[in-house]
Each structure stands twice: as C-alpha cells, then as structure tokens.
C-alpha positions, 0 to 999 in steps of 0.5 A: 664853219671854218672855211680858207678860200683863194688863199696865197701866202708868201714867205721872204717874198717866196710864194708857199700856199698857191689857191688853197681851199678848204671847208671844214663843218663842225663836227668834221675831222679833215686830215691834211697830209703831204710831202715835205716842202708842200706849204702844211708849216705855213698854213698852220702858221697863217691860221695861227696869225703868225708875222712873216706870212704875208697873204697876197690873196684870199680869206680865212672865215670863221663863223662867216667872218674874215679872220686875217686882219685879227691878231693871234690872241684875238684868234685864239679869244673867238675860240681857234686852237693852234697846236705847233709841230713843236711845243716850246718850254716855259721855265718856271712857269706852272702849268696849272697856272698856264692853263688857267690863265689860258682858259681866263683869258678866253672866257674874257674875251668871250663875255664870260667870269673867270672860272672859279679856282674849285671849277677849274681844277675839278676839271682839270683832274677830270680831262688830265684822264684822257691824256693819261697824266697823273696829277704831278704832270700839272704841277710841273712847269710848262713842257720843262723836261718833258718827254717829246710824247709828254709835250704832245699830250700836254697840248691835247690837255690843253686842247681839251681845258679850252674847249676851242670851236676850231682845233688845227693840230699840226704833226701832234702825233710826230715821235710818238710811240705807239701808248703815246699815239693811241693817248693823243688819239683818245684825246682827240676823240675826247675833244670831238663832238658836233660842234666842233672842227679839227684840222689835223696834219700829219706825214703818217698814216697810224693815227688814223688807224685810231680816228674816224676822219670824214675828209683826207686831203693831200697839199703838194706844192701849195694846194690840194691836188686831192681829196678822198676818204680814208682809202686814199691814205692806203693808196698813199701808204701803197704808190707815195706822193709821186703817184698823185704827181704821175696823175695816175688812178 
C-alpha cells in the first residue's frame, strides 16, 4: 500500500502541499488532475526525494513504513517509480546499457543476482512491443534526438523493464499525439496488475478514455477538495476547475 498522510511541503520557504492525502491499494490506478499552480510538480518531486522540498509536516508510507528520511535511490531500490513531466537526455549513454544497469541496480538492492545478459535482453525484445519500439529505439543513446512522444514511451519502457511495486507518472501523456496517447496507454495497461499502485497526473481527460481508473482526485491549491470516479472528469471537462472553486454540485 502507498499512502501520504498530513503531508505539507514548502518550496523556497513557500508552502505548496497544505494536508494532502491520499491512498493508494495495489491494483488501484488514482488519477490526480488540476489546474496549474495546484502543487501536481512538487508532489511528484517530494515522492520522488528531491532537494529543495522541505516536508513541515506529515508522511509518505510504502508498505507500512515511512519513506521521507530515504534517498531517491533508496526510493526507487524498494521498488518506487518516478516518471518526470519532462525526461532528461543522456548523451552518449546507451539505453540497453541505462536500462540494464537500472534494473541491476534494483535486484541489488533488493537481495537479488544480477539479471543475466540473455534474460535481459529477451525481455527487453519482449516489453520494447508494448511501446511500439523497434529494436534501434534500444540501441540508441538515452531520449538523444527523440521525439517528446518517443521520450515518453521510452520512460513507459522502462516502466515496464523495472517492474516497480509504485508507479507515479507525472504528465506522461502531455504532447502526445493521439497513436502515441494510445501506445503509453497500452503501456500502462501492460504495466498493471493486483500487485501493483499507479498514481498518475495529468491536465487532460483523453487518456482516460483509454484506461480504467478506480479514483479521480482534483489538487487545487495544495489539496484534494474532491474525489470521484470518472464521471467527475466529464463534469470537469463540461463546468472547469472554478466549478469546484464556486462549490457547486
């Protein structure tokens, strides 16, 4: 279980999260959605152990235990994904090479060998399907001259190549186009079973039209004033965010 109690961060001594809450069963898919400003960069930053966010108060669980004392690495080792509204480029660094030193890096902290050079890359040939990559994708160097849409299906690959307990995706369908929405949709779906939590956020209501959310929560001003099934983002998409500000129904 993934759960944020309480939780208040402070940016350059500005306070952004005001008591968020949120819990997340595996198997659940929650979708956070609001308007610019409304604190979805700094909880994907706070999750993800960034410097500069500064929780004042409260806790983020993961598998009954507190988190914010661990390093990203040691975040990302227990088996917590962070993908980034903007993936960076590594130049010269391959992504078969990326990848296998990520998932390594995981199994040794986890207690477990090293994936083997033959399991590894029947693996990768098998997940490279759901994003709709041919195997040049892997040979090139990390996100180096990718399209925005072939970035964002390179972080669902490796989504998909770590196998986290945890999946927090931040804007990943931002600047797609609609082949490249439905290929991190499928990925997404690949990526899901029982066992596994996705927080995903997003300004837009058209992945969802691909995806099967339990919970739909809206972050204004540093909390979540709501929280629904899917019905709630076609009221959204109909009245906007100052329909929940006006409190009306």
């Amino acid at each position: 279980m993934f759960k944020i109690n309480n939780l208040k961060v402070s940016v350059n001594e500005k306070e952004i999260l005001k008591d968020f809450n949120i819990e997340v069963k595996p198997g659940e898919l929650h979708v956070i959605m609001g308007p610019n400003g409304s604190g979805k960069s700094t909880l994907t930053q706070t999750i993800a152990g960034k410097e500069n966010y500064i929780i004042n108060n409260g806790d983020i669980i993961y598998k009954d235990k507190s988190i914010i004392d661990l390093d990203p690495e040691e975040r990302a080792g227990k088996g917590i994904f962070v993908s980034f509204q903007y993936p960076i480029s590594l130049p010269g660094v391959n992504n078969i090479y990326f990848l296998k030193e990520a998932v390594n890096s995981v199994r040794k902290y986890q207690g477990k060998n090293e994936i083997s050079s033959v399991d590894f890359m029947k693996k990768i040939k098998e997940k490279i399907k759901d994003v709709d990559f041919d195997e040049s994708f892997i040979n090139r160097a990390v996100n180096e001259g990718f399209s925005g849409g072939e970035k964002k299906r390179n972080e669902i690959l490796q989504l998909l190549m770590m196998e986290p307990s945890v999946a927090i995706l931040d804007e990943t369908d931002s600047g797609l186009d609609i082949d490249a929405l439905k290929t991190v949709a499928h990925g997404i779906n690949a990526f899901r079973n029982s066992n596994r939590s996705i927080i995903l956020i997003t300004h837009y209501q058209r992945i969802l039209d691909y995806l099967e959310p339990d919970k739909i929560h809206i972050l204004m001003d540093g909390s979540i004033v709501k929280t629904g099934d899917i019905d709630l983002v076609n009221i959204l998409e109909d009245k906007g965010y100052k329909w929940i500000k006006k409190g009306s129904n």
